[in-house]
MDAnalysis code that builds the backbone (N, CA, C; Angstrom):
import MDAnalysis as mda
import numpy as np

u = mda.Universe.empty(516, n_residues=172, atom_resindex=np.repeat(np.arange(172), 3), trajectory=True)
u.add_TopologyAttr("name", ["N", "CA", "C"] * 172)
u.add_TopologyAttr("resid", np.arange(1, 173))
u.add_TopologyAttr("resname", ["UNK", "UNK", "UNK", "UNK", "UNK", "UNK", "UNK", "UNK", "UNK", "UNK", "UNK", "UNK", "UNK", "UNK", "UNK", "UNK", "UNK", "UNK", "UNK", "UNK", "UNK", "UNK", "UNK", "UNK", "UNK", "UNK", "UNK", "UNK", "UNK", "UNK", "UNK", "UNK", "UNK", "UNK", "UNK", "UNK", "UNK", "UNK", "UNK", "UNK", "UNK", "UNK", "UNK", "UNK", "UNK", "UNK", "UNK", "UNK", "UNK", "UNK", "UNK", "UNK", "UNK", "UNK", "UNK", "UNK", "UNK", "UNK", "UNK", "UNK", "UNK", "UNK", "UNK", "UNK", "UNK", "UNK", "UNK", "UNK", "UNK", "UNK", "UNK", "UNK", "UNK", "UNK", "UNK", "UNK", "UNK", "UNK", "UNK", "UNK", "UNK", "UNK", "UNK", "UNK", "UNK", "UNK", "UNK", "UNK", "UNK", "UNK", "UNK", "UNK", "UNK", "UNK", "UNK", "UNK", "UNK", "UNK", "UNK", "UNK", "UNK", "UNK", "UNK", "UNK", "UNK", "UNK", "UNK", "UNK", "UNK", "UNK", "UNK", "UNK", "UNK", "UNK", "UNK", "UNK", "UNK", "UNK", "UNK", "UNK", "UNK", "UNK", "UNK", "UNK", "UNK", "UNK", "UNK", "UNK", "UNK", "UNK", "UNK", "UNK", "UNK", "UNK", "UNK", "UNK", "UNK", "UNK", "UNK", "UNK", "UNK", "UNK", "UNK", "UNK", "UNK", "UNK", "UNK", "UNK", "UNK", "UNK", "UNK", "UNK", "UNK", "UNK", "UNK", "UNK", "UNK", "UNK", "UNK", "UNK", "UNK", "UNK", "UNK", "UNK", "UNK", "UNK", "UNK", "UNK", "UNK", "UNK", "UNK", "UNK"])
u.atoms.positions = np.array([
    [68.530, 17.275, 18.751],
    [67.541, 18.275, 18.419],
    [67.078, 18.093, 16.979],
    [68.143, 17.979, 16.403],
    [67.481, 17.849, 14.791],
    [66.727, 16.242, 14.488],
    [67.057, 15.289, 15.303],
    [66.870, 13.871, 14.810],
    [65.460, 14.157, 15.811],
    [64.582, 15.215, 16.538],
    [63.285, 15.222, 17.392],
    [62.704, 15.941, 16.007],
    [63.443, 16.555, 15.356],
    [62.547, 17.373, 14.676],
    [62.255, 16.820, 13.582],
    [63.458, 15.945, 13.202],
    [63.059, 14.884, 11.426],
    [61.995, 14.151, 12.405],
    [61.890, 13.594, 13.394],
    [60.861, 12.374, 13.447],
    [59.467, 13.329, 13.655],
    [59.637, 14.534, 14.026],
    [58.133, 15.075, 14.342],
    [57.679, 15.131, 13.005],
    [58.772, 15.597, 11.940],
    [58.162, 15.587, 10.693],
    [57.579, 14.357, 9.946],
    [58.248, 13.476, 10.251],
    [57.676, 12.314, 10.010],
    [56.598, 11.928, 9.854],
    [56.068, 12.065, 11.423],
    [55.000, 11.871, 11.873],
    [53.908, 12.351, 11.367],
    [53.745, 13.751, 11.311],
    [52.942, 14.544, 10.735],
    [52.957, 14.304, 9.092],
    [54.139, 13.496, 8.494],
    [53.920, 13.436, 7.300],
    [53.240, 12.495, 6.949],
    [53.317, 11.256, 7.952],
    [52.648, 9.783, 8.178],
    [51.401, 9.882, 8.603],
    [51.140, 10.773, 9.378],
    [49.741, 11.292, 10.106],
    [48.374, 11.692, 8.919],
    [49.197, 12.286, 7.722],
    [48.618, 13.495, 6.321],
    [48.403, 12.114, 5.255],
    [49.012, 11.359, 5.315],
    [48.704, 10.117, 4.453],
    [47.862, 9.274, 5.396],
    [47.525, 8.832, 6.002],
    [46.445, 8.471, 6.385],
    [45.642, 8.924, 6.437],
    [45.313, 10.595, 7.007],
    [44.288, 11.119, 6.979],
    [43.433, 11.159, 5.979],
    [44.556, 11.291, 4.887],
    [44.475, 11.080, 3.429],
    [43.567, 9.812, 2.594],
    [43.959, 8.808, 2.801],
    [44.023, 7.759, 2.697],
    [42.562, 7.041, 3.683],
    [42.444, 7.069, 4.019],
    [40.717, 7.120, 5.113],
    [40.092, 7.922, 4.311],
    [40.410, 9.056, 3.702],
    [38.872, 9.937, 3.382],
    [38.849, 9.693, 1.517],
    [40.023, 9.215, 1.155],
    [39.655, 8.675, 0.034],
    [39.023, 7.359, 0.078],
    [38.779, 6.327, 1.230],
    [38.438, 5.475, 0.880],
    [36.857, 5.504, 1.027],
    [36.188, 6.772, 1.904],
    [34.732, 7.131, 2.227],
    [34.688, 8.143, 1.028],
    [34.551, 7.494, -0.104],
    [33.664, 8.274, -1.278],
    [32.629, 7.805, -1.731],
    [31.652, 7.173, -1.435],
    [30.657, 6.932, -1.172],
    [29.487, 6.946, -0.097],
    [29.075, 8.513, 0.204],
    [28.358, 8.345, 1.507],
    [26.721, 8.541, 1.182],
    [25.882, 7.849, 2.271],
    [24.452, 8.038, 1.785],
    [24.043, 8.320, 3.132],
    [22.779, 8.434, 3.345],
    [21.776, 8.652, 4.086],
    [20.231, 7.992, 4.418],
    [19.864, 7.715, 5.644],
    [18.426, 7.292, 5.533],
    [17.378, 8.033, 6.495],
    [16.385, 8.142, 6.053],
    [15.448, 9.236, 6.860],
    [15.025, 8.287, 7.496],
    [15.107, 8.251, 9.064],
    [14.415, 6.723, 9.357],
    [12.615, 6.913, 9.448],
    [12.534, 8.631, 9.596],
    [10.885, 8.572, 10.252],
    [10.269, 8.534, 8.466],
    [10.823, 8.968, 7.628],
    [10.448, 8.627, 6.646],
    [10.295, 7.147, 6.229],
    [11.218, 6.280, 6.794],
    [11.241, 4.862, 6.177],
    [10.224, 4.106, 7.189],
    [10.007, 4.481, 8.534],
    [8.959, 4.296, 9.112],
    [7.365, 4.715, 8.185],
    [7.321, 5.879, 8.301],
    [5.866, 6.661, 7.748],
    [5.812, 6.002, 6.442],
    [6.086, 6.029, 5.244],
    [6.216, 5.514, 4.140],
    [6.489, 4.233, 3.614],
    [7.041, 3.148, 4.149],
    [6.805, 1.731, 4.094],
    [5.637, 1.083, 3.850],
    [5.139, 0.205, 3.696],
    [4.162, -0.854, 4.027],
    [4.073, -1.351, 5.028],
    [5.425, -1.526, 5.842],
    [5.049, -2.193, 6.821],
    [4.940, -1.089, 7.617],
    [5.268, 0.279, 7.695],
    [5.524, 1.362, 8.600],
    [4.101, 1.547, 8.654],
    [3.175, 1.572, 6.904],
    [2.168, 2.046, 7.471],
    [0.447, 1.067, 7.612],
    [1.383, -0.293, 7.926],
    [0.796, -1.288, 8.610],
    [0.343, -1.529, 9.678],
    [1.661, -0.589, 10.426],
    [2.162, -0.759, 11.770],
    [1.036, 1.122, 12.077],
    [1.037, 1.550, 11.383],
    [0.423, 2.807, 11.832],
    [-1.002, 2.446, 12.198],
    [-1.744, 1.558, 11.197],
    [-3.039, 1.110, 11.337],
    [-3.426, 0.294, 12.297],
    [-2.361, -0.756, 12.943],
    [-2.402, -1.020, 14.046],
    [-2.350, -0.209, 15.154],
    [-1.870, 0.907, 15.099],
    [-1.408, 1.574, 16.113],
    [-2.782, 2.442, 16.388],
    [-3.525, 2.832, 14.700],
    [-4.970, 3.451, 15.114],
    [-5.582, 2.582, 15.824],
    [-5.589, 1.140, 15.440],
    [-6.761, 0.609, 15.963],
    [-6.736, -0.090, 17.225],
    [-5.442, -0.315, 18.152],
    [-5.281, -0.204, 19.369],
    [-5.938, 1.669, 20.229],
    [-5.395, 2.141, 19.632],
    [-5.861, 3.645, 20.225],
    [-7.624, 3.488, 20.252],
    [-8.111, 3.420, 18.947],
    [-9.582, 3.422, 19.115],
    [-9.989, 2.403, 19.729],
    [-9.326, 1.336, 20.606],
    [-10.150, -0.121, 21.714],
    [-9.682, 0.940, 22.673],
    [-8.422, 1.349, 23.083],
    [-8.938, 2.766, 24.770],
    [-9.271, 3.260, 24.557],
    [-9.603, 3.812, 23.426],
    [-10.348, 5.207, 23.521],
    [-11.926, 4.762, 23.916],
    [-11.731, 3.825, 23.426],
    [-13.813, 3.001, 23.912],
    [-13.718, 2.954, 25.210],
    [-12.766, 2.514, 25.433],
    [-12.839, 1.499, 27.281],
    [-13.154, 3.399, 27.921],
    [-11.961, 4.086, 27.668],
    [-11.722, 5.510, 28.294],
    [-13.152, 6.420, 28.325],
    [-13.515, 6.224, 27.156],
    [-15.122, 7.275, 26.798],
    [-16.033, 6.156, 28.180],
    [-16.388, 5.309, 27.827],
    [-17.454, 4.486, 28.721],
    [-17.014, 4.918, 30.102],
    [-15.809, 4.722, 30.300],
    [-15.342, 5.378, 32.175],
    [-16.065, 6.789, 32.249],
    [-15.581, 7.524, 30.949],
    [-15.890, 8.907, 31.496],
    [-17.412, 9.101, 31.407],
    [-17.923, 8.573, 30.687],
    [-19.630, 8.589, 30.590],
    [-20.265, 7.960, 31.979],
    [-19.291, 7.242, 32.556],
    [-20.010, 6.887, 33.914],
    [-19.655, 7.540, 35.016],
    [-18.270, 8.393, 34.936],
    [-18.035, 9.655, 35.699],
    [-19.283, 10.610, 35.746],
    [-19.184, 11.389, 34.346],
    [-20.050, 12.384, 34.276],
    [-21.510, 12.341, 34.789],
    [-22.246, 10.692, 34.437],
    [-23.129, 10.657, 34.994],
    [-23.320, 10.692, 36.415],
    [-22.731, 10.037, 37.216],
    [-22.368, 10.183, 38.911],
    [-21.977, 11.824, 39.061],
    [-21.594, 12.296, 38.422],
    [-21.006, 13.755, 38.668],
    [-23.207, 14.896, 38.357],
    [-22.984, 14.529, 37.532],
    [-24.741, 15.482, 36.656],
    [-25.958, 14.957, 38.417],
    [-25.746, 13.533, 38.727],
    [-26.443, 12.652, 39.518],
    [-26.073, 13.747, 41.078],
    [-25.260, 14.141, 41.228],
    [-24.879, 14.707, 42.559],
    [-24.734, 16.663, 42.184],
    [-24.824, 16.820, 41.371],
    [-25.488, 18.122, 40.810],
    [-26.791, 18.263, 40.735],
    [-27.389, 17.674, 39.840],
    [-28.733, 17.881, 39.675],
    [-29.510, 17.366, 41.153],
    [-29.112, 16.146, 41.502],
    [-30.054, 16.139, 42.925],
    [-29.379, 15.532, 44.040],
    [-28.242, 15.813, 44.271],
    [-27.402, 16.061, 45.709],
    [-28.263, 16.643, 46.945],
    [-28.367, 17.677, 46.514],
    [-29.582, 18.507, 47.751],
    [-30.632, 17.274, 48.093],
    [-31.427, 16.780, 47.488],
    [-32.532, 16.116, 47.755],
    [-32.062, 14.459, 48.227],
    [-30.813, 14.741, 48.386],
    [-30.242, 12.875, 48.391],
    [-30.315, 13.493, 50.163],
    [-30.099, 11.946, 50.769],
    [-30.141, 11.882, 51.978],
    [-28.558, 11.883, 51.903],
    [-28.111, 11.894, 53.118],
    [-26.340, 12.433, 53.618],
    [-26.250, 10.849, 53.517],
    [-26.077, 9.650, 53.747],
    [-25.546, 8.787, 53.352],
    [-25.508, 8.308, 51.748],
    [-26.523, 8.658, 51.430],
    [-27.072, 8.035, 49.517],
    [-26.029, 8.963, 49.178],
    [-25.876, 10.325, 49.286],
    [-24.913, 11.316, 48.817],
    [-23.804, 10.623, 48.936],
    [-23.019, 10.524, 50.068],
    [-21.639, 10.328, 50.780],
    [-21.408, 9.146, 49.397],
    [-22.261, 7.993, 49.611],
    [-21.867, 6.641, 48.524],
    [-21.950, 6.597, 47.398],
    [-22.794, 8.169, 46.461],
    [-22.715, 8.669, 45.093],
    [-21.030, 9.209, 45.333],
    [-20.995, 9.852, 46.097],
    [-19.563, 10.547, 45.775],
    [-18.152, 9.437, 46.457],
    [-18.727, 8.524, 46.880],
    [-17.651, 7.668, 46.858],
    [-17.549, 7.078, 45.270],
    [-18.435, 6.967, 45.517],
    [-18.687, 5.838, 43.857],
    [-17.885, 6.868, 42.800],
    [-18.137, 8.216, 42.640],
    [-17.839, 9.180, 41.971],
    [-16.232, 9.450, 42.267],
    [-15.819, 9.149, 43.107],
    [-14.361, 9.275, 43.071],
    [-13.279, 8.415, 42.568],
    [-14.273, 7.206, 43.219],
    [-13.815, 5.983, 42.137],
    [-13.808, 5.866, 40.940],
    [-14.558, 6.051, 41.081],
    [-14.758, 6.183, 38.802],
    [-13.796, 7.242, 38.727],
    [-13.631, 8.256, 39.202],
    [-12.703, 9.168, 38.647],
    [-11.476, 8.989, 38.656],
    [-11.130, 8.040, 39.654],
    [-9.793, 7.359, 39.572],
    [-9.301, 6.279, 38.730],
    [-10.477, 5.349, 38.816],
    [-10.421, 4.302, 37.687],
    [-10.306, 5.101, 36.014],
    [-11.240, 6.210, 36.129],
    [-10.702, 6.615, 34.637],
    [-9.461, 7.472, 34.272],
    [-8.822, 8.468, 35.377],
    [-7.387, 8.293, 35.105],
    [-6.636, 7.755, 35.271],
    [-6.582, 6.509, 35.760],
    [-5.673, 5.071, 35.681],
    [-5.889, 4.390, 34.043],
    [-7.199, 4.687, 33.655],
    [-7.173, 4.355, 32.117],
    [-6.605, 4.907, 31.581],
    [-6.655, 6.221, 31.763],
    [-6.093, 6.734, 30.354],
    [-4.517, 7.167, 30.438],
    [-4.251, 6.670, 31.587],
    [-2.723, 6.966, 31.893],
    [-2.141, 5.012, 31.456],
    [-2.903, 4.742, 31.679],
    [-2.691, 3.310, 31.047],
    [-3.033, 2.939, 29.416],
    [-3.830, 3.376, 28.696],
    [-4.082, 3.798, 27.477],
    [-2.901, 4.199, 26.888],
    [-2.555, 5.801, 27.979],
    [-1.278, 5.991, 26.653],
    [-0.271, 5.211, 26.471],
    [0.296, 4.510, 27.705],
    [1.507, 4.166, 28.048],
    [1.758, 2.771, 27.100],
    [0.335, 2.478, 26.996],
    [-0.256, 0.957, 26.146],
    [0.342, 1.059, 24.601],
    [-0.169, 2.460, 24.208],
    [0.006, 3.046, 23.094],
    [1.590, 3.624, 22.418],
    [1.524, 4.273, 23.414],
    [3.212, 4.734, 22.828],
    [4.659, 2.728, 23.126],
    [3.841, 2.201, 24.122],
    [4.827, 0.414, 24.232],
    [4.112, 0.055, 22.971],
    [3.349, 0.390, 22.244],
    [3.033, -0.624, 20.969],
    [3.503, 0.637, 19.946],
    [3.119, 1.555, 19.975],
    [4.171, 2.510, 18.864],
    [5.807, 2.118, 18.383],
    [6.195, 2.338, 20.187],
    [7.664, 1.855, 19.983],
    [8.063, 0.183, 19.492],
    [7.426, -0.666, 20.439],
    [7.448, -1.949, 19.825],
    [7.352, -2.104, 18.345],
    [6.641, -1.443, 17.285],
    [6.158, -1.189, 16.220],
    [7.565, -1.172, 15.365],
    [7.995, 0.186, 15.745],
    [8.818, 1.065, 15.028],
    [10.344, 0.225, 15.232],
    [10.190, -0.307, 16.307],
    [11.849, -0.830, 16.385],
    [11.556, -1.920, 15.377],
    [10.298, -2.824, 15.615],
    [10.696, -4.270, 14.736],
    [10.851, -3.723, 13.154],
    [10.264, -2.554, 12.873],
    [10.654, -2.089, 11.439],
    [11.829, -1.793, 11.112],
    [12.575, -0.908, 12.255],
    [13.423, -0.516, 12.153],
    [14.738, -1.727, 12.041],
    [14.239, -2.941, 12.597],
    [15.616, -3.651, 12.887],
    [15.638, -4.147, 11.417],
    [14.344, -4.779, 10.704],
    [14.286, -5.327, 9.431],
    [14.810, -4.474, 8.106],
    [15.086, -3.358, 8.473],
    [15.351, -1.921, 7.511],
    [16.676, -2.157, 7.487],
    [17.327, -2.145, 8.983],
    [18.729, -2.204, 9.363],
    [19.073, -3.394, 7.861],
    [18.781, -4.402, 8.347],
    [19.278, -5.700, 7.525],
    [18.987, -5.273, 5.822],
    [18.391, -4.556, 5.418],
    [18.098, -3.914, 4.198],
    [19.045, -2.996, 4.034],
    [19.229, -2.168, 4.898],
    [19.626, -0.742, 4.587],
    [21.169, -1.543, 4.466],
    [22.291, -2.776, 5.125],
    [23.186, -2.707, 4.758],
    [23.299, -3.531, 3.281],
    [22.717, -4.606, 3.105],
    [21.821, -4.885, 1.347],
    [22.160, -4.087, 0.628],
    [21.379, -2.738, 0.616],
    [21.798, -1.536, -0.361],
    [22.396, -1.206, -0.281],
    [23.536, -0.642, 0.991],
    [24.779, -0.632, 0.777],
    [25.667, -1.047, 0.240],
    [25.673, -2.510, 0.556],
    [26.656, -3.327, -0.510],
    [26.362, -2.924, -1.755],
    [25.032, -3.243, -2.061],
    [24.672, -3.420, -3.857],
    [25.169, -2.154, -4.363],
    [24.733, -1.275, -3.510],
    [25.599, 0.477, -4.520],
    [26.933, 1.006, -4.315],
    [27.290, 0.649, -2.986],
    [28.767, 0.157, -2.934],
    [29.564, 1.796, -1.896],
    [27.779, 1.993, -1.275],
    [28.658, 2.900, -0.323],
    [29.162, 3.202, 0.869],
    [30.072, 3.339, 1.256],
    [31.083, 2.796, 2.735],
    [30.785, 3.811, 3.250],
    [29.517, 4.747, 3.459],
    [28.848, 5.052, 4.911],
    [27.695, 5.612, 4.628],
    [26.975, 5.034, 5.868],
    [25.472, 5.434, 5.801],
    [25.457, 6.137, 7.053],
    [24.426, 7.177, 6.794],
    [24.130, 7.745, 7.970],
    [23.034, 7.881, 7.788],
    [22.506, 7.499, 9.751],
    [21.245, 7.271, 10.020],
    [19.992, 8.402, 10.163],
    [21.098, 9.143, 10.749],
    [20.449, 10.754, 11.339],
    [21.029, 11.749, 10.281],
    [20.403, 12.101, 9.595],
    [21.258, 13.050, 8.814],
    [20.907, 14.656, 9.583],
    [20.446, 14.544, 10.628],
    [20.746, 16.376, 11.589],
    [21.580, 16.246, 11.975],
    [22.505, 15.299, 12.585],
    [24.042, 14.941, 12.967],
    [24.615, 15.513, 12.398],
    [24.539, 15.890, 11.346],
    [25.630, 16.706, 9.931],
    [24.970, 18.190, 9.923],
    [25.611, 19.088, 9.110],
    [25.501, 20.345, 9.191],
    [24.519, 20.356, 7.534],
    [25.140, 19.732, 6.839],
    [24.503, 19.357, 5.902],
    [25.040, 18.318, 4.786],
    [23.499, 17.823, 4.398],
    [23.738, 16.546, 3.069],
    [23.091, 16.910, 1.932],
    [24.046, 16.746, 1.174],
    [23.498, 16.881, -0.224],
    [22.223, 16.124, -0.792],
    [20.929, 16.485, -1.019],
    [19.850, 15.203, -1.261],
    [19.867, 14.245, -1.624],
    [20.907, 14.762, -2.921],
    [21.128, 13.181, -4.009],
    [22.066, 12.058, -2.917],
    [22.590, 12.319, -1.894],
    [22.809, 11.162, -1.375],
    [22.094, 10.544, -0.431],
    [20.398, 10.966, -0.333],
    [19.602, 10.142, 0.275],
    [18.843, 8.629, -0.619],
    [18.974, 8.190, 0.686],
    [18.842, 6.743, -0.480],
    [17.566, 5.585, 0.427],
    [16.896, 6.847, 1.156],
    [15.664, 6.297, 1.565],
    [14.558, 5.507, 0.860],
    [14.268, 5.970, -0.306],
    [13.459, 5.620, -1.333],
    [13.962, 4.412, -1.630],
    [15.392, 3.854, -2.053],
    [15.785, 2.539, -2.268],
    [15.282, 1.224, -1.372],
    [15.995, 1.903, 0.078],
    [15.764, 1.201, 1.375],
    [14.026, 0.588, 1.003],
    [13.152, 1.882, 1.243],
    [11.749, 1.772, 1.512],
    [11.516, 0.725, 0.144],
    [11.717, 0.954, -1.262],
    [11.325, 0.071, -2.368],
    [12.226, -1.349, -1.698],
    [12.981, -1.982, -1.172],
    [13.398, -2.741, -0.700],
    [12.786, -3.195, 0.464],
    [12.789, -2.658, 1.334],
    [12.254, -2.841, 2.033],
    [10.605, -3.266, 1.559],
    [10.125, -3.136, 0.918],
    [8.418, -3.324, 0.614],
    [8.450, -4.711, -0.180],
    [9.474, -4.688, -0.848],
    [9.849, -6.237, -1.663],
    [9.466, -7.447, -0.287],
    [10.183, -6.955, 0.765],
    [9.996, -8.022, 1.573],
    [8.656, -8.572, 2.356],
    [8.601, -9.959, 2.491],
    [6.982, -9.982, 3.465],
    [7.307, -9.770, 4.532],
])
């Protein structure tokens, strides 16, 4: 009984030095905002301007569909009555088509858009990665965290986004 109870103590005394011993060795912790190191980069907001100017080529293709909807649509409003029952029937075929073809665009548009957003953001993100541990070493701190809402809270001064991003911009 007593030789269960020296070793439980033990344990727990062996258990308190390590615990110990681990959290002295994480005295150095930082942080990175990633949507910040995205938005604020050069290349983040490289990658943004690409990202406008893919959006504004569907948004062309998308407007021209719908301008040829609406017109087939105004075309069977304004003079439907006066169309003969077949000329009608093949306006509103035509008119359904187009209406399908243009939400197949723009359901294809977005999907175009958010695969080149994400494509975007990861290749930044992976080149940051290889930076962000760079600055780690160089300042010498043994943990970064990526998400800082994961935590309840971080002190500002250990965000070290601004480094990353000035590093990160050094690079081509």
């Amino acid at each position: 009984m007593k030789k269960s109870r020296i070793a439980i103590v033990v344990c727990v005394v062996f258990g308190l030095v390590l615990c110990m011993s681990s959290y002295a060795m994480a005295d150095k912790v930082g942080y990175v905002n990633l949507q910040r190191l995205v938005s604020e980069s050069k290349m983040g907001k490289k990658a943004s301007k690409d990202i406008q100017k893919l959006r504004k080529q569907k948004q062309k293709v998308v407007s021209a569909k719908l301008k040829e909807v609406n017109k087939l649509r105004d075309l069977i409003n304004n003079k439907g009555d006066k169309m003969a029952a077949a000329e009608k029937r093949d306006v509103l075929e035509n008119l359904q088509k187009a209406y399908k073809e243009y939400q197949r665009l723009v359901a294809d548009a977005k999907d175009d858009i958010v695969r080149g957003d994400r494509k975007l953001v990861s290749t930044i993100l992976e080149k940051a990665n290889k930076i962000l541990k760079k600055v780690a070493k160089k300042y010498k701190y043994t943990i970064i965290i990526k998400d800082p809402n994961a935590v309840g809270y971080l002190d500002p001064d250990v965000d070290i986004t601004d480094k990353v991003i000035k590093e990160l911009n050094k690079k081509k």
